[in-house]
MARMIZA-311078 format. One record per residue: residue number from 1; residue in three letters; z, x, y of N, C-alpha, C in turn. Coordinates in nm, 2 decimals. Last residue first. Example, Ala and Ser with C-alpha at 12.3 -4.5 7.8 and 13.67 -1.06 7.14 Angstrom:
residues 2
@nr->2	rest->SER	nw->0.71	nu->1.28	nv->-0.22	caw->0.71	cau->1.37	cav->-0.11	cw->0.79	cu->1.29	cv->0.00
@nr->1	rest->ALA	nw->0.78	nu->1.32	nv->-0.57	caw->0.78	cau->1.23	cav->-0.45	cw->0.78	cu->1.32	cv->-0.33
end
This chain:
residues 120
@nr->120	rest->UNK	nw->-0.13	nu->-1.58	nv->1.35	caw->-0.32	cau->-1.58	cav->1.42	cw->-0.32	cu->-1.73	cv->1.45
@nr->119	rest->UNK	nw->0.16	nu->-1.49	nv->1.38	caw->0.05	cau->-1.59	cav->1.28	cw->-0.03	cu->-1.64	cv->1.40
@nr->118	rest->UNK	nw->0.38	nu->-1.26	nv->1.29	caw->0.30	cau->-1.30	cav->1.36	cw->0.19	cu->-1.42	cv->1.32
@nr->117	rest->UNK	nw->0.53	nu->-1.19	nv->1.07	caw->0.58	cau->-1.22	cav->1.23	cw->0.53	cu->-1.25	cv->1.29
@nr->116	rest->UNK	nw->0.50	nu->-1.40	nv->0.79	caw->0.45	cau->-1.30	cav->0.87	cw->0.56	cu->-1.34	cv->1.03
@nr->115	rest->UNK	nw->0.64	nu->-1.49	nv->0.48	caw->0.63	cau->-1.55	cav->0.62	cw->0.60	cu->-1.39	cv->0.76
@nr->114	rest->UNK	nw->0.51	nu->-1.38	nv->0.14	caw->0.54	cau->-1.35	cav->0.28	cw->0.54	cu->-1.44	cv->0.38
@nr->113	rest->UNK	nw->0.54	nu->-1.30	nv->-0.15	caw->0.60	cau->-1.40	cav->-0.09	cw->0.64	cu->-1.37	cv->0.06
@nr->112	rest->UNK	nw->0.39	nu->-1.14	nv->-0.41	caw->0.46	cau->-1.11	cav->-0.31	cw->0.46	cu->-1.23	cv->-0.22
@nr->111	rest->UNK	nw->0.41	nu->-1.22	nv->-0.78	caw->0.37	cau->-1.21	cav->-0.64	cw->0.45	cu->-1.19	cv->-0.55
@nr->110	rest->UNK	nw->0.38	nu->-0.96	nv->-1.07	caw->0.52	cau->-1.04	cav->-0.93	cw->0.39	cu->-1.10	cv->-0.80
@nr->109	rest->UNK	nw->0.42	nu->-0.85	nv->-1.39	caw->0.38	cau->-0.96	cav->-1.29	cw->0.45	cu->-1.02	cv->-1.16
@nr->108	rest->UNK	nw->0.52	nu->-0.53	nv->-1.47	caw->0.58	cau->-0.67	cav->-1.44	cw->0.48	cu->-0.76	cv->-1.35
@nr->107	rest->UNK	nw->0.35	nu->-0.32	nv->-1.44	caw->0.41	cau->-0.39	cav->-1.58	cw->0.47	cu->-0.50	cv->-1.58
@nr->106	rest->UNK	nw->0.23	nu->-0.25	nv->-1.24	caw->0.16	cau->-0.28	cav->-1.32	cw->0.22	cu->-0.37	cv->-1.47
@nr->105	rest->UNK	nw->0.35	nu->-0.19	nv->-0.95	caw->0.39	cau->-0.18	cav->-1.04	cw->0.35	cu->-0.26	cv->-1.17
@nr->104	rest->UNK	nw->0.18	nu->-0.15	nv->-0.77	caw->0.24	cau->-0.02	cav->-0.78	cw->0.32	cu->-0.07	cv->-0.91
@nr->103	rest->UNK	nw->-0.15	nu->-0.25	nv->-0.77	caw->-0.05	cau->-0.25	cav->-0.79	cw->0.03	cu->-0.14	cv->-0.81
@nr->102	rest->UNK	nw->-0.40	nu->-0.20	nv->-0.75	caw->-0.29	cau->-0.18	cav->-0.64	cw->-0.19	cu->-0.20	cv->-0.73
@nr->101	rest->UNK	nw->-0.59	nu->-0.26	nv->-0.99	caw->-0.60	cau->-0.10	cav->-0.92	cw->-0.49	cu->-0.09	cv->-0.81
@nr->100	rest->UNK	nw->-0.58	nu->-0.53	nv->-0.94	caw->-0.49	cau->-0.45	cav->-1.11	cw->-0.48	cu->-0.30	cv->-1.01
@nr->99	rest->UNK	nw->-0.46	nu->-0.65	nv->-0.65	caw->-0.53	cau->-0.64	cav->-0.82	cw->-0.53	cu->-0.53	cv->-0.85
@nr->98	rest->UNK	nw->-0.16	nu->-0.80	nv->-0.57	caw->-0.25	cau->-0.71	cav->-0.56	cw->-0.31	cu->-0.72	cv->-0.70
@nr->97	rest->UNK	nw->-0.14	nu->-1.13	nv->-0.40	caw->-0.13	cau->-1.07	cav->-0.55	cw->-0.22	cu->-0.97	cv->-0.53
@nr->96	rest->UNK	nw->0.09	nu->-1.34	nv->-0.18	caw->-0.04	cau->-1.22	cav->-0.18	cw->-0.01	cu->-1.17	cv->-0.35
@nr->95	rest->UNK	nw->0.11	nu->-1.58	nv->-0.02	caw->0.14	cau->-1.55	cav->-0.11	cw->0.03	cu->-1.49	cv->-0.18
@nr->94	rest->UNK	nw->0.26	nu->-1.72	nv->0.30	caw->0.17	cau->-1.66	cav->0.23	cw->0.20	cu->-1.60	cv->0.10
@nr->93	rest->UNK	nw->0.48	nu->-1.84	nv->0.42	caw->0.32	cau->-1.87	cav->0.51	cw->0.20	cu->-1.84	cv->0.40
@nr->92	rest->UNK	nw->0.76	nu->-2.01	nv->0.29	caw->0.68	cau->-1.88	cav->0.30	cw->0.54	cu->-1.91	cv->0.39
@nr->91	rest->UNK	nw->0.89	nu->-2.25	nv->0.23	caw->0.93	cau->-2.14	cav->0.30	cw->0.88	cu->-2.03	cv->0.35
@nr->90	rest->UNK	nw->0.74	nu->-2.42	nv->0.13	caw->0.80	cau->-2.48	cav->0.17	cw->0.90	cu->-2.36	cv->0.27
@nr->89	rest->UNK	nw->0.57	nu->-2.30	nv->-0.08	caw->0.51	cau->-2.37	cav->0.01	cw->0.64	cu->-2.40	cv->0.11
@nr->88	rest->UNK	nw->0.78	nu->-2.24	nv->-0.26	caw->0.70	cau->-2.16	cav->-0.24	cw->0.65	cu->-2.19	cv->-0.07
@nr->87	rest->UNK	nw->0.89	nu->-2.51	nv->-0.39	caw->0.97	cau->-2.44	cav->-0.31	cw->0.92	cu->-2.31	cv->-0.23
@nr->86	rest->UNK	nw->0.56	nu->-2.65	nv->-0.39	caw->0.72	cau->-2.72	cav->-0.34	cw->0.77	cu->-2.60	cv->-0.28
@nr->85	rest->UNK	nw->0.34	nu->-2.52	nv->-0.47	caw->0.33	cau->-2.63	cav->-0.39	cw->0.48	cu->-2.68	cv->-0.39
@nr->84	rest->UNK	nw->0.40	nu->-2.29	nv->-0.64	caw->0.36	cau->-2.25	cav->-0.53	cw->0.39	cu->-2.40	cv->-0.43
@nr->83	rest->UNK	nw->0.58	nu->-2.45	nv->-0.86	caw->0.65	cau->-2.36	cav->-0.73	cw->0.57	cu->-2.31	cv->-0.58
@nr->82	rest->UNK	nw->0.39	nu->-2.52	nv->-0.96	caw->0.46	cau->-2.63	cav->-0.91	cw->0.52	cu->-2.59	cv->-0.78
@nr->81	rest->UNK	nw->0.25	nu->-2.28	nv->-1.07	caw->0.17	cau->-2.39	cav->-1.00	cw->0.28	cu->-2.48	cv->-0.92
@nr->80	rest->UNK	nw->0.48	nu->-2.21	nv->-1.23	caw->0.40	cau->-2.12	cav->-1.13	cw->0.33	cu->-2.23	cv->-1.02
@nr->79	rest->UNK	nw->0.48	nu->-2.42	nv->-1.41	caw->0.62	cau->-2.42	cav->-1.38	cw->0.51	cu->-2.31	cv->-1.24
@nr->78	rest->UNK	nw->0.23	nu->-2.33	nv->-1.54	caw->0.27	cau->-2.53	cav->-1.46	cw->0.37	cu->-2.49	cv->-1.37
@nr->77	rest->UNK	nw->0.29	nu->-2.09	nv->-1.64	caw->0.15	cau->-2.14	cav->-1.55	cw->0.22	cu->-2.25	cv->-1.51
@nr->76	rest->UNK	nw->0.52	nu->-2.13	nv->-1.84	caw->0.51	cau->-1.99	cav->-1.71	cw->0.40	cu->-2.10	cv->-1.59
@nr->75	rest->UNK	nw->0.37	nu->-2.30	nv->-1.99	caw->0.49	cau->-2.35	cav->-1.95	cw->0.46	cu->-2.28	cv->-1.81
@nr->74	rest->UNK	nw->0.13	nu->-2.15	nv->-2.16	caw->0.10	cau->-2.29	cav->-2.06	cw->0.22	cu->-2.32	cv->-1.95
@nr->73	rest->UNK	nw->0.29	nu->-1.80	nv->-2.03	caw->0.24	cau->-1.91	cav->-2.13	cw->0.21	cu->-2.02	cv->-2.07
@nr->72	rest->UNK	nw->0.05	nu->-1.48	nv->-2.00	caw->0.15	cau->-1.63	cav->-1.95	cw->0.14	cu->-1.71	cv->-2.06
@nr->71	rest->UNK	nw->-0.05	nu->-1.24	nv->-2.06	caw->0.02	cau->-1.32	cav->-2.14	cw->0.08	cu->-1.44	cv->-2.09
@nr->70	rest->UNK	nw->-0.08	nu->-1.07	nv->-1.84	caw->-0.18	cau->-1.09	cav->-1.92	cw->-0.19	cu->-1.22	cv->-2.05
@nr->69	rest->UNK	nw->0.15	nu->-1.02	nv->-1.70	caw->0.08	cau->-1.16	cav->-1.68	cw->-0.04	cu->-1.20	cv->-1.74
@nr->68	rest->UNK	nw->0.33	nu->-0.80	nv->-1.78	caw->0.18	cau->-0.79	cav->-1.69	cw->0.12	cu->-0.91	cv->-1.68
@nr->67	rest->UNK	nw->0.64	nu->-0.87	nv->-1.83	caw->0.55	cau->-0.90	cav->-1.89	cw->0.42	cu->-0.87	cv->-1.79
@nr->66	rest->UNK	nw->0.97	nu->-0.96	nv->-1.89	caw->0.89	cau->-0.84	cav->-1.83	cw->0.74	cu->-0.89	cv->-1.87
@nr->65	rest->UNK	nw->1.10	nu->-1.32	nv->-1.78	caw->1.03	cau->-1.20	cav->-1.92	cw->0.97	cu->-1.09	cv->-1.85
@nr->64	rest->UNK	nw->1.10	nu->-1.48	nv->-1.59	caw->1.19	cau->-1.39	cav->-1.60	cw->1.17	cu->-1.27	cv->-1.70
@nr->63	rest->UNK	nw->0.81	nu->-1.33	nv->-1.35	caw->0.87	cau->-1.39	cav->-1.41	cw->0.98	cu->-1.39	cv->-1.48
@nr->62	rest->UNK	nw->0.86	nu->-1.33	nv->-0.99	caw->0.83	cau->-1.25	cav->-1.09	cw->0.85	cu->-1.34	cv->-1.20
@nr->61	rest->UNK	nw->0.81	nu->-1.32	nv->-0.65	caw->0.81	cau->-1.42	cav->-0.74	cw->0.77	cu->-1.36	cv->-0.85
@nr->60	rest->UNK	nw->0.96	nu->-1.17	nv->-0.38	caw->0.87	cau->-1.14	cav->-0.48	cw->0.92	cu->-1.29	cv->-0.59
@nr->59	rest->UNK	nw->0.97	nu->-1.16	nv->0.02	caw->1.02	cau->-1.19	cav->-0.13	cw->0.95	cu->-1.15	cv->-0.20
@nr->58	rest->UNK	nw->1.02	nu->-1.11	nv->0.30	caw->0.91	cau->-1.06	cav->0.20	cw->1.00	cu->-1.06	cv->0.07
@nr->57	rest->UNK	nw->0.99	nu->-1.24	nv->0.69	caw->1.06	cau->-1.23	cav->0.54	cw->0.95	cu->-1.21	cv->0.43
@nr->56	rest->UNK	nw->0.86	nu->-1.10	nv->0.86	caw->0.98	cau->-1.12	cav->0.88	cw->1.05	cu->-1.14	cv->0.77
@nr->55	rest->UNK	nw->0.62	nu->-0.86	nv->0.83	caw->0.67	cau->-0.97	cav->0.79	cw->0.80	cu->-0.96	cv->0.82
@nr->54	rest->UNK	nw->0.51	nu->-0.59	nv->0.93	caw->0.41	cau->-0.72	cav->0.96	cw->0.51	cu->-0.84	cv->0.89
@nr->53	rest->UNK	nw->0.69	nu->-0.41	nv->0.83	caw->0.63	cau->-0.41	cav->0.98	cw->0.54	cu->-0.53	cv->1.01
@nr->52	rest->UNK	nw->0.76	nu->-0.49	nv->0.60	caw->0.89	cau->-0.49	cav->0.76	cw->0.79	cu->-0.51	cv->0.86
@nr->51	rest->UNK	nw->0.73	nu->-0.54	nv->0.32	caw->0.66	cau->-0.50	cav->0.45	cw->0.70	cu->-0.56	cv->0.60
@nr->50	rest->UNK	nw->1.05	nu->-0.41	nv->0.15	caw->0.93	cau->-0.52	cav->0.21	cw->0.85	cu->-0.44	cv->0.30
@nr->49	rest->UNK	nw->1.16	nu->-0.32	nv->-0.06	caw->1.05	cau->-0.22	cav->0.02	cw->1.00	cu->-0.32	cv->0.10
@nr->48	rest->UNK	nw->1.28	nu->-0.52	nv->-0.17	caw->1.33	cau->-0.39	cav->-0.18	cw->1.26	cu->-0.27	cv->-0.05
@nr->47	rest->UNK	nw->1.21	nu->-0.82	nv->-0.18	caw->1.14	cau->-0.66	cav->-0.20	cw->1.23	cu->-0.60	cv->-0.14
@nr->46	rest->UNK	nw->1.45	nu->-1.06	nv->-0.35	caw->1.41	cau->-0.97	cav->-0.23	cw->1.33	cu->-0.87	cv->-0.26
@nr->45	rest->UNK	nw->1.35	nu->-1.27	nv->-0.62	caw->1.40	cau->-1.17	cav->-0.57	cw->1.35	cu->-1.09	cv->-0.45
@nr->44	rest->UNK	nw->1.30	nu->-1.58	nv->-0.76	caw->1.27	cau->-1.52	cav->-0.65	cw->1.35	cu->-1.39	cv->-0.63
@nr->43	rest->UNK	nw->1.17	nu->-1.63	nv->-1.10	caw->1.29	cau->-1.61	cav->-1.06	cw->1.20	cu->-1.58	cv->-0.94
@nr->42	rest->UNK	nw->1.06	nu->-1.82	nv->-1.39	caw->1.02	cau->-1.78	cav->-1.29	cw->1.15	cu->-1.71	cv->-1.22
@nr->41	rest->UNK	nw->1.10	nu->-2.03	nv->-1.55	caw->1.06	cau->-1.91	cav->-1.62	cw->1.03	cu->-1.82	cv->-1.52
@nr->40	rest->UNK	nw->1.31	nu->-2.22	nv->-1.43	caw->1.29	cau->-2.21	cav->-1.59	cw->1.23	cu->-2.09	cv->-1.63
@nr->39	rest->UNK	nw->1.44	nu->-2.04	nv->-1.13	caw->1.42	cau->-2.16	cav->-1.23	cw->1.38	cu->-2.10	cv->-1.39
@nr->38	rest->UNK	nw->1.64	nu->-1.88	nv->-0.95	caw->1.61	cau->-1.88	cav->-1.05	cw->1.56	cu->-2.04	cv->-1.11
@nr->37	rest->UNK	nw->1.66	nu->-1.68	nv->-0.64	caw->1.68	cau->-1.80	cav->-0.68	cw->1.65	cu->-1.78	cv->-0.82
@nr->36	rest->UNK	nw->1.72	nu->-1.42	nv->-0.56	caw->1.76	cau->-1.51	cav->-0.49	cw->1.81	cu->-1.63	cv->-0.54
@nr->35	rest->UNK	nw->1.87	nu->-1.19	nv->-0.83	caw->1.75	cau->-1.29	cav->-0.80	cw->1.82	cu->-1.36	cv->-0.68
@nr->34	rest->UNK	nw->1.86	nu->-0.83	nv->-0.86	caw->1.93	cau->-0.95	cav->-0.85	cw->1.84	cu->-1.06	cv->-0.82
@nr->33	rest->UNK	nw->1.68	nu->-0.63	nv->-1.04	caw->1.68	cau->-0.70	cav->-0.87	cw->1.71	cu->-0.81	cv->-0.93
@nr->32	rest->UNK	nw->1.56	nu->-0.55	nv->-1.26	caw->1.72	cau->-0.52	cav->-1.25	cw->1.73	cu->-0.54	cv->-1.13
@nr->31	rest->UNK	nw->1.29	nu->-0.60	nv->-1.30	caw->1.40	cau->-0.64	cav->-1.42	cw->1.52	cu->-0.59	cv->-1.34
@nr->30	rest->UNK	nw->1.21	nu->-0.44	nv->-1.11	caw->1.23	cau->-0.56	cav->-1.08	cw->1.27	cu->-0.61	cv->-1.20
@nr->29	rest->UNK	nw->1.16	nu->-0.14	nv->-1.20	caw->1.29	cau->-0.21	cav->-1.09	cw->1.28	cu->-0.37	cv->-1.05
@nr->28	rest->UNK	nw->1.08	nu->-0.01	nv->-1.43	caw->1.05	cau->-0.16	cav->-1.34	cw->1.18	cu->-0.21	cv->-1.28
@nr->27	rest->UNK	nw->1.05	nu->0.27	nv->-1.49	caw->0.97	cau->0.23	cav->-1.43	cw->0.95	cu->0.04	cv->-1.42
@nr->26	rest->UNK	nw->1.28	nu->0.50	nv->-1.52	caw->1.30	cau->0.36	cav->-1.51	cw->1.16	cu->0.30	cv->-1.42
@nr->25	rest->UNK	nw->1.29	nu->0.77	nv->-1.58	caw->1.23	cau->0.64	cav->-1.67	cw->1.20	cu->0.52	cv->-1.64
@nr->24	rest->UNK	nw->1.30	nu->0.92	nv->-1.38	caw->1.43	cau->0.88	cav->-1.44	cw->1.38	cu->0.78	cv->-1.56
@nr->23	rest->UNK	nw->1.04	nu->0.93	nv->-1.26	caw->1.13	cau->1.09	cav->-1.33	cw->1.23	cu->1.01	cv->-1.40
@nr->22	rest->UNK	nw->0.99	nu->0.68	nv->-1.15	caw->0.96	cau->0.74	cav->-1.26	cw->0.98	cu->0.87	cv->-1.33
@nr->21	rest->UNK	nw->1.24	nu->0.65	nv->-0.98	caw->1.24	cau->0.60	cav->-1.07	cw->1.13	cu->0.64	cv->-1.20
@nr->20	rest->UNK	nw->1.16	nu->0.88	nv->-0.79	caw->1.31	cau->0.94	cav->-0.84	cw->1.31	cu->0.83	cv->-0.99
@nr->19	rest->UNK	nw->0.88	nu->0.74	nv->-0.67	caw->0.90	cau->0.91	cav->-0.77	cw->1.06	cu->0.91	cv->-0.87
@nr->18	rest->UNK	nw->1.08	nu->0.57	nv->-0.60	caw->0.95	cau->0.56	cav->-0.66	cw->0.97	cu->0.66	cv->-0.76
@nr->17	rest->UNK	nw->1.22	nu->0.66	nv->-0.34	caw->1.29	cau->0.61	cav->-0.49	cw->1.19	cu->0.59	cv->-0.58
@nr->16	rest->UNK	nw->1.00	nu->0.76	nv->-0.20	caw->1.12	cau->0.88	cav->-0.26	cw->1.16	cu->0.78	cv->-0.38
@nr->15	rest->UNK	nw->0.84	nu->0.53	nv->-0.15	caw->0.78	cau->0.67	cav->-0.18	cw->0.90	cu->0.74	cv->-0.25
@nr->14	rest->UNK	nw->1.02	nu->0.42	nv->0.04	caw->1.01	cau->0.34	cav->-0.11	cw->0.97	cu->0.47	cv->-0.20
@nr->13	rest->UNK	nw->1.14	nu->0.55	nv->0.25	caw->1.26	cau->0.52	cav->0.14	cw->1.19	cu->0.50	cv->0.01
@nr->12	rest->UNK	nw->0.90	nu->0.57	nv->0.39	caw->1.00	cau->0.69	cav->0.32	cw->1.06	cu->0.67	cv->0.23
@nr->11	rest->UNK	nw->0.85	nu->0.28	nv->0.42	caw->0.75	cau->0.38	cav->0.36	cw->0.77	cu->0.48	cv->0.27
@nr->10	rest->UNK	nw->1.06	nu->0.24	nv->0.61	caw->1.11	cau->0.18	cav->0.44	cw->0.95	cu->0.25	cv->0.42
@nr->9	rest->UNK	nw->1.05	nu->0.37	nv->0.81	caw->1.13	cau->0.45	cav->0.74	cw->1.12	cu->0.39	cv->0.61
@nr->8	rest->UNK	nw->0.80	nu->0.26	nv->0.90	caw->0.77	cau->0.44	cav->0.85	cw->0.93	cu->0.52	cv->0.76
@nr->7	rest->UNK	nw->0.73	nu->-0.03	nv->0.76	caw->0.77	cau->0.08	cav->0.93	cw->0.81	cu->0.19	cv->0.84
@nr->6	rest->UNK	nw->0.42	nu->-0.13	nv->0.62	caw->0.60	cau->-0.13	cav->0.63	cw->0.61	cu->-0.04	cv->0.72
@nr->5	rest->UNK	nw->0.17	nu->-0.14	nv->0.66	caw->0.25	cau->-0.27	cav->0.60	cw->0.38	cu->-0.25	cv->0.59
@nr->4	rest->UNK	nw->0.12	nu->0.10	nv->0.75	caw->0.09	cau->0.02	cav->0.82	cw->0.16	cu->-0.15	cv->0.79
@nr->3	rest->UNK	nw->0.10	nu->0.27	nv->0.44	caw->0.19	cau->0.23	cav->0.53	cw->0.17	cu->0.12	cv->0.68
@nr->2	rest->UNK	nw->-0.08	nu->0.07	nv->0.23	caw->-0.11	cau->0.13	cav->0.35	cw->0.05	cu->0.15	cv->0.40
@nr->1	rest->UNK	nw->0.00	nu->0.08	nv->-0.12	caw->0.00	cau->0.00	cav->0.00	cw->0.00	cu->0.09	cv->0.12
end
């Protein structure tokens, strides 16, 4: 992600814990981010790294299983669909999915969940 999407110190911070999680093994820090909220197969959790510089608030919608999303099941999908149009819709402006070549973290399926500071 461009730095331009976060202010130069959470850029620093993410870059460093990044590296420090894949030397340490731990490559999915969103299995272990406390949840905002939780339904049936889905959970909301804070980014960690948000993009500060363009968004006031930056959540992530993951599911609760680790899983690349290569695998949803019928349930995951309905229960996903429902969320975008109620509690999704109902707080956020936007809801971004990087493709396969961005993502920073390939192994967990997450969208990102942004109300911007600014709206065009």
């Amino acid at each position: 992600m461009p730095r331009m999407w976060r202010t130069e110190e959470t850029q620093l911070l993410y870059q460093t814990e990044r590296q420090a999680d894949v030397k340490s093994g731990n490559v999915c820090p969103l299995c272990n981010t406390k949840s905002i909220i939780e339904f049936d197969h889905w959970r909301i959790i804070p980014n960690k790294y948000p993009y500060d510089a363009i968004a006031k608030q930056h959540d992530m919608l993951i599911p609760l299983r680790h899983t690349s999303g290569d695998d949803l099941t019928e349930d995951e999908l309905t229960e996903l669909n429902s969320l975008k149009h109620t509690v999704i819709n109902d707080k956020y402006k936007y809801v971004m999915e990087s493709l396969p070549k961005q993502k920073s973290i390939p192994g967990h399926w997450h969208l990102h969940l942004i109300d911007p500071k600014v709206v065009g």
